[in-house]
C-alpha positions in Angstrom: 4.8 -14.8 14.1 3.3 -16.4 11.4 1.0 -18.5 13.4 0.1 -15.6 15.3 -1.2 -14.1 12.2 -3.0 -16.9 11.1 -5.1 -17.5 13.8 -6.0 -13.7 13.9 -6.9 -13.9 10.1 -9.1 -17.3 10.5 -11.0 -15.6 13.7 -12.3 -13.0 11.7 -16.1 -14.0 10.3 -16.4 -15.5 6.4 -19.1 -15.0 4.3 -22.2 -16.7 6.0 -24.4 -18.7 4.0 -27.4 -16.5 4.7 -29.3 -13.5 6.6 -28.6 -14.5 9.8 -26.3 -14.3 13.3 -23.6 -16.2 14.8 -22.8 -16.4 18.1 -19.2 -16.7 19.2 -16.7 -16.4 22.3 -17.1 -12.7 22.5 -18.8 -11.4 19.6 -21.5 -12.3 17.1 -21.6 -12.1 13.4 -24.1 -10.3 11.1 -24.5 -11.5 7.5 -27.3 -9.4 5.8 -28.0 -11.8 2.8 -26.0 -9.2 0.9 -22.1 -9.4 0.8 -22.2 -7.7 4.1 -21.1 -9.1 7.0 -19.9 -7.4 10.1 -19.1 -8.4 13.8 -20.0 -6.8 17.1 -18.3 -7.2 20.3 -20.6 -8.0 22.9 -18.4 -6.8 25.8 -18.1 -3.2 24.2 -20.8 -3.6 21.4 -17.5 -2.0 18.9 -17.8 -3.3 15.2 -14.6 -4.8 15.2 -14.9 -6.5 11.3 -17.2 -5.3 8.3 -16.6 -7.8 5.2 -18.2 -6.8 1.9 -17.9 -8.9 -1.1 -15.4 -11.2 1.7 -12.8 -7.8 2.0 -12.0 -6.6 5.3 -12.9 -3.1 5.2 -12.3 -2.3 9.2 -9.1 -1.2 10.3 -7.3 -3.1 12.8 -5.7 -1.3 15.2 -8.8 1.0 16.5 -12.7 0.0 16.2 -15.3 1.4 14.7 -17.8 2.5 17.5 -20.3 5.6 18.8 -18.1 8.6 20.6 -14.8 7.2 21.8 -16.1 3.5 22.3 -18.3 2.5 25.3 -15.5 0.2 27.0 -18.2 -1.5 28.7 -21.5 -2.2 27.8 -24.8 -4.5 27.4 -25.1 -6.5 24.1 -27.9 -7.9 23.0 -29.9 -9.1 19.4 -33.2 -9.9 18.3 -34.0 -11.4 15.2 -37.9 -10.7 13.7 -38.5 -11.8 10.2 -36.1 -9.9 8.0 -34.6 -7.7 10.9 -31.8 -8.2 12.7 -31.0 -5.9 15.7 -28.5 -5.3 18.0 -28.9 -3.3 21.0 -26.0 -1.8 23.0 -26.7 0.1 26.5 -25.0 2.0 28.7 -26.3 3.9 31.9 -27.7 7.0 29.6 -26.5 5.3 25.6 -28.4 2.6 23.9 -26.6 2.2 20.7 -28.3 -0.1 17.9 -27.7 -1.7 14.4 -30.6 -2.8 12.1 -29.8 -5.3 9.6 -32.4 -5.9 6.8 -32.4 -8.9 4.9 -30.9 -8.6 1.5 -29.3 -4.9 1.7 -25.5 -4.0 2.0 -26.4 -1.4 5.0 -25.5 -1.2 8.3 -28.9 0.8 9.9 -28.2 3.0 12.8 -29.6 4.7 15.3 -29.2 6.3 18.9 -30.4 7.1 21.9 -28.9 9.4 24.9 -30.8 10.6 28.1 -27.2 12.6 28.7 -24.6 14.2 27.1 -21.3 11.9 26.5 -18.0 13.3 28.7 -16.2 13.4 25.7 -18.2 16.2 24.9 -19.7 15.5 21.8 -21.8 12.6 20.4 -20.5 10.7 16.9 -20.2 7.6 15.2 -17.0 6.7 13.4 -16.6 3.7 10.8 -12.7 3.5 11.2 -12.0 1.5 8.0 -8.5 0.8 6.3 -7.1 3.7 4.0 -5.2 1.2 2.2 -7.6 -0.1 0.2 -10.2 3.2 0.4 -10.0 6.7 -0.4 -11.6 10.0 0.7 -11.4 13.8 0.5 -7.8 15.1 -0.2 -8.7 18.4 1.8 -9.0 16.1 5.0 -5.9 13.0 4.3 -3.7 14.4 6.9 -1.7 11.3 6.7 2.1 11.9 7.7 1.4 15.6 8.5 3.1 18.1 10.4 0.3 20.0 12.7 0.4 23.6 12.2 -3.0 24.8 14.1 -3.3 23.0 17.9 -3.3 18.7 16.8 -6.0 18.6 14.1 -4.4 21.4 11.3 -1.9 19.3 9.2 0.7 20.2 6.6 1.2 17.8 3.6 3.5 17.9 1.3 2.9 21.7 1.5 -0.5 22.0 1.5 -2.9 22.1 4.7 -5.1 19.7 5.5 -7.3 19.3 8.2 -10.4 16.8 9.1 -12.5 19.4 9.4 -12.3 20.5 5.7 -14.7 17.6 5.2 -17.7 19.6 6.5 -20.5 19.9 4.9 -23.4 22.2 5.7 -25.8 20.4 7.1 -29.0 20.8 4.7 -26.6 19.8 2.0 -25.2 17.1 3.7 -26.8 14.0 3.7 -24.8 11.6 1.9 -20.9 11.6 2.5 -18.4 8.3 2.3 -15.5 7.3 0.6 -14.5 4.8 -2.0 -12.1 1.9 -3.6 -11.4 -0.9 -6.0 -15.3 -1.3 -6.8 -16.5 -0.5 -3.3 -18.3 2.7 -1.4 -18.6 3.0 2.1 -21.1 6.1 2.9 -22.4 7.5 5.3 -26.7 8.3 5.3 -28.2 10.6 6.9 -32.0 10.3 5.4 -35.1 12.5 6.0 -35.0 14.4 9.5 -32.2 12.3 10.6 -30.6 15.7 11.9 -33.3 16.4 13.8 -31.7 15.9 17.3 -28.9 17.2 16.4 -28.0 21.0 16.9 -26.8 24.6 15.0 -29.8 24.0 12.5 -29.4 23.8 8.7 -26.1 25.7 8.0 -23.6 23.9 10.5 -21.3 21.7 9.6 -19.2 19.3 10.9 -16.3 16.5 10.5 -16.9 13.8 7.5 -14.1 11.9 6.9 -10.2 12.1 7.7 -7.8 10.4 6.4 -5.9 9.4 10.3 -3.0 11.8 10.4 -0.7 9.5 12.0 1.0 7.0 9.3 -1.4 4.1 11.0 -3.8 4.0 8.3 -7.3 5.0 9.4 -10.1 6.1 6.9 -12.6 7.5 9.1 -16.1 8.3 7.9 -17.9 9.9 10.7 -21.7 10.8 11.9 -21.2 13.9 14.3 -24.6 14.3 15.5 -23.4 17.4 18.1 -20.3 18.8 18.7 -19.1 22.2 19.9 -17.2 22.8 16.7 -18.4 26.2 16.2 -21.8 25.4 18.2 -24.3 28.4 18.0 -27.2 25.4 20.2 -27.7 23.9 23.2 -27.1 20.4 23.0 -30.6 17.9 22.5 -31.3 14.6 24.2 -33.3 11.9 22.7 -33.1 9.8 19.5 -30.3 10.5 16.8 -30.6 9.4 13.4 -31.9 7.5 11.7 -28.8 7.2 10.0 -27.1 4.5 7.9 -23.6 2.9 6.2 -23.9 2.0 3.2 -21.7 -0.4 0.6 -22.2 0.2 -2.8 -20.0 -1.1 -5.9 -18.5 2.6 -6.1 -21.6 4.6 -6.7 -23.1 7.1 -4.0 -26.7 5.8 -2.7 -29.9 8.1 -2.9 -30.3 9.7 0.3 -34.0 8.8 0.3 -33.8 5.6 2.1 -36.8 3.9 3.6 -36.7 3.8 7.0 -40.2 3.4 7.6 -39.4 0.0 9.1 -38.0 1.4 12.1 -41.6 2.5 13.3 -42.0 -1.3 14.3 -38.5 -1.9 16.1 -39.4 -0.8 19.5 -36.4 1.4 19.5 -36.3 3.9 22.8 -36.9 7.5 21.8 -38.2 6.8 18.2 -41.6 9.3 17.5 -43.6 6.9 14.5 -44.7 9.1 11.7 -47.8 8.7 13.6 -47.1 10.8 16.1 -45.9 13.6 14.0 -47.2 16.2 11.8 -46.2 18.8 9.0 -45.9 22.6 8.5 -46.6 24.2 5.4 -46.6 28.3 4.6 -45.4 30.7 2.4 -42.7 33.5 3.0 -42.2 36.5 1.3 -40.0 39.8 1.4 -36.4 37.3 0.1 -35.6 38.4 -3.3 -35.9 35.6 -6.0 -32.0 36.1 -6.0 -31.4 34.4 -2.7 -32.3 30.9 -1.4 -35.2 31.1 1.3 -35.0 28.4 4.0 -37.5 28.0 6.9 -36.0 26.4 9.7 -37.7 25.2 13.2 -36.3 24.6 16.1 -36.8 24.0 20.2 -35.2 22.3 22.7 -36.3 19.1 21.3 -35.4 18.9 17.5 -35.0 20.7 14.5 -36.2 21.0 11.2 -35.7 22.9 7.8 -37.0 23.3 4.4 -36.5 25.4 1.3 -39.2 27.4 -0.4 -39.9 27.3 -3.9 -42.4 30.2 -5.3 -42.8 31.4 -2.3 -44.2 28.2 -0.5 -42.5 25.6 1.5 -43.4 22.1 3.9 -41.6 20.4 6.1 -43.1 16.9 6.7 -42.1 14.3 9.9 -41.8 16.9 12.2 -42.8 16.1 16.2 -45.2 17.1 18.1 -44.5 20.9 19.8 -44.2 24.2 19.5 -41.2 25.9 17.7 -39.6 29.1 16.9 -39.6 29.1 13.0 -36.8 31.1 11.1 -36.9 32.9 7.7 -33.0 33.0 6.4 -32.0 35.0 3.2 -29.5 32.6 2.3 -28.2 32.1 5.8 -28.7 35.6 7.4 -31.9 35.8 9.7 -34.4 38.2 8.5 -37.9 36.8 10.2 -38.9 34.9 12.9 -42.1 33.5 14.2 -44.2 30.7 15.9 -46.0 27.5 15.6 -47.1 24.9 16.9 -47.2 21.0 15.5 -50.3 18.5 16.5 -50.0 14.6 15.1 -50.8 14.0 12.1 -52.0 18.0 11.4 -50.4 20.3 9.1 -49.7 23.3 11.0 -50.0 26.8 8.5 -46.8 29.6 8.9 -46.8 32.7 7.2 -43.2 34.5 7.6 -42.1 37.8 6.1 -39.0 39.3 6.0 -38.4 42.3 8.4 -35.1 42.8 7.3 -33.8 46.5 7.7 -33.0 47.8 3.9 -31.7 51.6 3.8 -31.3 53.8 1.0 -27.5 52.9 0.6 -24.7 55.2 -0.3 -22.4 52.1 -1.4 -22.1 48.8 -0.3 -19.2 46.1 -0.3 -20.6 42.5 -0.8 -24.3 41.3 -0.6 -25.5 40.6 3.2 -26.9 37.5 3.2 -25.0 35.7 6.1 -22.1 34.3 4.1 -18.8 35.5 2.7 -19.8 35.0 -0.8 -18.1 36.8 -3.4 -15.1 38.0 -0.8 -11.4 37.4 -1.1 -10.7 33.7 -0.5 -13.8 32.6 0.1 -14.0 30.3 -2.5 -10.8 28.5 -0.8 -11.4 28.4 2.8 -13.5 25.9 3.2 -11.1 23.0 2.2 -7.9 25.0 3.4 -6.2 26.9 6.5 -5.9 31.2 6.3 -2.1 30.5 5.9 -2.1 27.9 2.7 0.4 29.0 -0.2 -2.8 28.4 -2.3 -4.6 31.3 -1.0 -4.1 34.5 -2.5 -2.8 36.9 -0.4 -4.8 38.3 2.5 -3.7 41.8 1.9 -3.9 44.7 4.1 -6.2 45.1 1.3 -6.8 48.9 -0.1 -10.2 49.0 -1.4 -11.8 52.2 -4.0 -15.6 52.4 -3.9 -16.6 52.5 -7.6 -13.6 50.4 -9.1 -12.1 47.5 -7.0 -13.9 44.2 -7.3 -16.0 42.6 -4.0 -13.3 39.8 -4.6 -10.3 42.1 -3.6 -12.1 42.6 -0.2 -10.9 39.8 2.4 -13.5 37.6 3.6 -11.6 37.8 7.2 -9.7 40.2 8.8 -6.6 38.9 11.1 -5.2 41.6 13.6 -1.7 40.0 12.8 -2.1 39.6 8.9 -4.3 42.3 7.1 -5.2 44.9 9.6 -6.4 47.2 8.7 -8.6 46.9 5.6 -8.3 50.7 3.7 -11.8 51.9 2.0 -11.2 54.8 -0.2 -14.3 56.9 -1.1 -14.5 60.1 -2.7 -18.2 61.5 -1.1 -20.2 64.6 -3.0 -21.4 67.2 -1.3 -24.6 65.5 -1.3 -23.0 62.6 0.6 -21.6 64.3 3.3 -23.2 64.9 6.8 -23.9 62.7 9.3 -24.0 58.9 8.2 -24.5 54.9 9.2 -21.9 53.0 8.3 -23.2 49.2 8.8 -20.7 46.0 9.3 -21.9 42.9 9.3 -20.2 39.7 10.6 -21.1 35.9 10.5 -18.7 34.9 13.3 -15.7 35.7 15.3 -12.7 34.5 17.3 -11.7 35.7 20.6 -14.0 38.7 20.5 -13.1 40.3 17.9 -15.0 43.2 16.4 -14.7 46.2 14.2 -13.3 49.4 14.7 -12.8 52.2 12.3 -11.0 55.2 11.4 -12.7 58.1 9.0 -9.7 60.2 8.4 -8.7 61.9 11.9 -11.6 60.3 13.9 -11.8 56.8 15.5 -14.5 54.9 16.6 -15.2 53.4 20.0 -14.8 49.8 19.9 -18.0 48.2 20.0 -18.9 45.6 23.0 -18.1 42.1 22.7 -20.0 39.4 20.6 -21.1 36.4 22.4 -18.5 33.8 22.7 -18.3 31.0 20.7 -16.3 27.9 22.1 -14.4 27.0 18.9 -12.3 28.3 16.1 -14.3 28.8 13.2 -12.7 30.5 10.1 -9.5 28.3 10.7 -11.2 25.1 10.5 -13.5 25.6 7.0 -16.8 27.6 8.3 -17.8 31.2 8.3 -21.0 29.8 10.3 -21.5 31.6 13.9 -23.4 34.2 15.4 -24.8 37.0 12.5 -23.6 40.2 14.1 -24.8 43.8 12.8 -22.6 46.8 14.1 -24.3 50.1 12.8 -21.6 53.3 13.6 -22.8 56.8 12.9 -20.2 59.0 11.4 -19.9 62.6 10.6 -18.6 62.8 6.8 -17.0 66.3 5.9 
């Protein structure tokens, strides 16, 4: 036993002497010139060691690989000046790793002509949560599942890997650390640009494996139907990098410029893109206004400041552009993006304000303000740390927006009570307007005004996932307008 583990522990790579690679019986070695060394297989092209500072960082019993791990695939390097790269193909994957001379970074990107049958597309570093740490919200180490196998109880708080997510215009650095080490994961510039569900989805960062077999995983999920509101794209993911640090998060503006000379398949050079520059109006100073762009190709988004915004690297083609207030969609339009042009956009909000009577909560596409919404995020409806979901009674003129739930569950708070005393200048025949970011399993409102009921309104589109269970409100914005008779 002790020779076994010897030999497994002298096949793993030491530091090399330099920027370089070394072939062996079934993999070759990276060593980036700075403390970083990692090791590809070249029968599955899985990193199956990453040393940095001479510590093994990988865990041993599963790899750290794109999707699921490839099984089978082409290897190959190349070595030009102070790049290393390392291509990995499939039929419709070609995987590959950029070393640069004299960096602690593992550069990434890829390339897919088809969906994977796993159904979504992500790497994963799987590294050893012995020696390094993540979110708490997602360690579901030694958990009891609660919620289908990825909602965890520990130690009597949920947990879940999804309570890692991060929207995506804020996310673009996300790792974990150790004993004077960072791993993270970097997502620069339009690196989300293939992906899909535009700037507010999220999706999985880290967990914490919730067996006790001590996986850290810090993931890239470039698409995934975890509350999907896109189509999925084709083409080239990413860039995208890992990064070691001593402990300290990198900036999130690296320079990728050199992969304009790589010859990677799918890449667009910045010379083949362009730029779009306008100025919105009609969002109150109050809100954030973000221009997205999208088409079946890529996607793009930028926040306005004063009134203006740009959005730079963006490829060639035409695009539906998006005004959100906040997140909630109040304008859309159209243009179109030549190389190295910037294309103008003008966008005002058409956004349908009435004279209001009252109103419960700001509608801006998020549950801001409500009842638990500061807690779902990082925890599951049924947490002892949530305060309770009600059914909540709520008086117009004196209860508080945050006594309103955020969600409503048939089996938990239903029905939500709104008392309102109208004058006689109130009464007649009104709109009563609900709006909704997402729902599960068709649900919609109904009300009840005293003796009368509503009919129940048709069915929102479907969404393939849970959403508010797993940490996002993100889905489908969804207006219901009922008119009622008030006596």
């Amino acid at each position: 036993m002790r020779f076994s583990s010897l030999l497994f522990i002298t096949g793993l790579p030491a530091a090399l002497a330099a920027f370089g690679v070394t072939e062996g019986s079934g993999y070759i070695d990276v060593d980036t010139g700075n403390q970083l060394v990692y090791r590809v297989s070249t029968s599955s092209g899985d990193i199956t060691s990453i040393k940095y500072n001479s510590v093994e960082y990988q865990y041993s019993k599963k790899y750290t690989q794109i999707s699921s791990g490839l099984e089978s695939a082409t290897v190959t390097y190349k070595t030009s000046g102070e790049y290393i790269t390392i291509t990995i193909t499939t039929n419709t994957l070609t995987q590959y790793y950029v070393a640069v001379s004299g960096q602690s970074a593992l550069y990434i990107g890829t390339h897919i002509t088809a969906e994977p049958s796993v159904g979504e597309l992500r790497f994963i570093a799987r590294l050893d949560a012995d020696k390094l740490t993540g979110s708490t919200a997602s360690d579901a180490r030694g958990g009891t599942a609660i919620e289908g196998s990825d909602v965890f109880t520990v130690s009597g708080q949920t947990r879940s890997k999804f309570y890692s997510s991060v929207r995506f215009i804020e996310d673009q650095v996300h790792g974990v650390t150790g004993s004077g080490v960072g791993v993270y994961m970097v997502i620069p510039g339009n690196g989300y640009e293939t992906s899909s569900g535009g700037p507010f989805h999220r999706d999985i960062d880290n967990q914490n494996s919730p067996s006790d077999d001590g996986a850290q995983e810090v993931y890239f999920y470039m698409n995934s139907n975890h509350e999907q509101t896109e189509s999925y794209r084709t083409g080239f993911f990413g860039p995208y990098a890992l990064v070691f640090t001593s402990g300290i998060a990198p900036s999130s503006s690296l320079d990728i410029s050199f992969f304009e000379n790589l010859g990677l398949e799918g890449y667009v050079a910045s010379s083949g893109r362009g730029k779009v520059s306008g100025t919105v109006s009609g969002v109150a100073s109050s809100f954030t206004a973000v221009v997205g762009l999208s088409n079946s190709a890529a996607q793009y988004w930028g926040v306005a400041s004063g009134g203006a915004f740009s959005i730079s690297g963006v490829k060639t083609g035409t695009y539906t552009a998006t005004l959100y207030k906040n997140e909630l969609e109040v304008a859309t339009g159209s243009v179109t993006v030549s190389a190295g042009k910037t294309a103008t956009l003008t966008l005002t909000s058409t956004e349908s304000l009435p004279t209001l009577i009252w109103q419960i909560g700001v509608p801006d596409g998020t549950p801001s303000g409500f009842l638990n919404a500061n807690k779902f995020e990082t925890m599951h409806p049924s947490d002892s740390r949530m305060n309770s979901w009600g059914p909540v009674t709520y008086t117009i003129g004196s209860s508080s927006e945050s006594s309103f739930p955020m969600a409503q569950f048939v089996a938990v708070n239903n029905p939500t009570t709104i008392k309102w005393t109208a004058t006689s200048t109130q009464t007649g025949a009104r709109t009563l307007r609900i709006r909704t970011t997402s729902s599960y399993n068709g649900g919609r409102p109904t009300i009840q005004v005293n003796s009368w009921t509503s009919n129940t309104p048709a069915a929102p589109t479907k969404i393939d996932s849970r959403g508010v269970t797993r940490g996002t409100w993100r889905g489908l914005n969804q207006m219901y307008e009922l008119w009622v008779l008030i006596k």
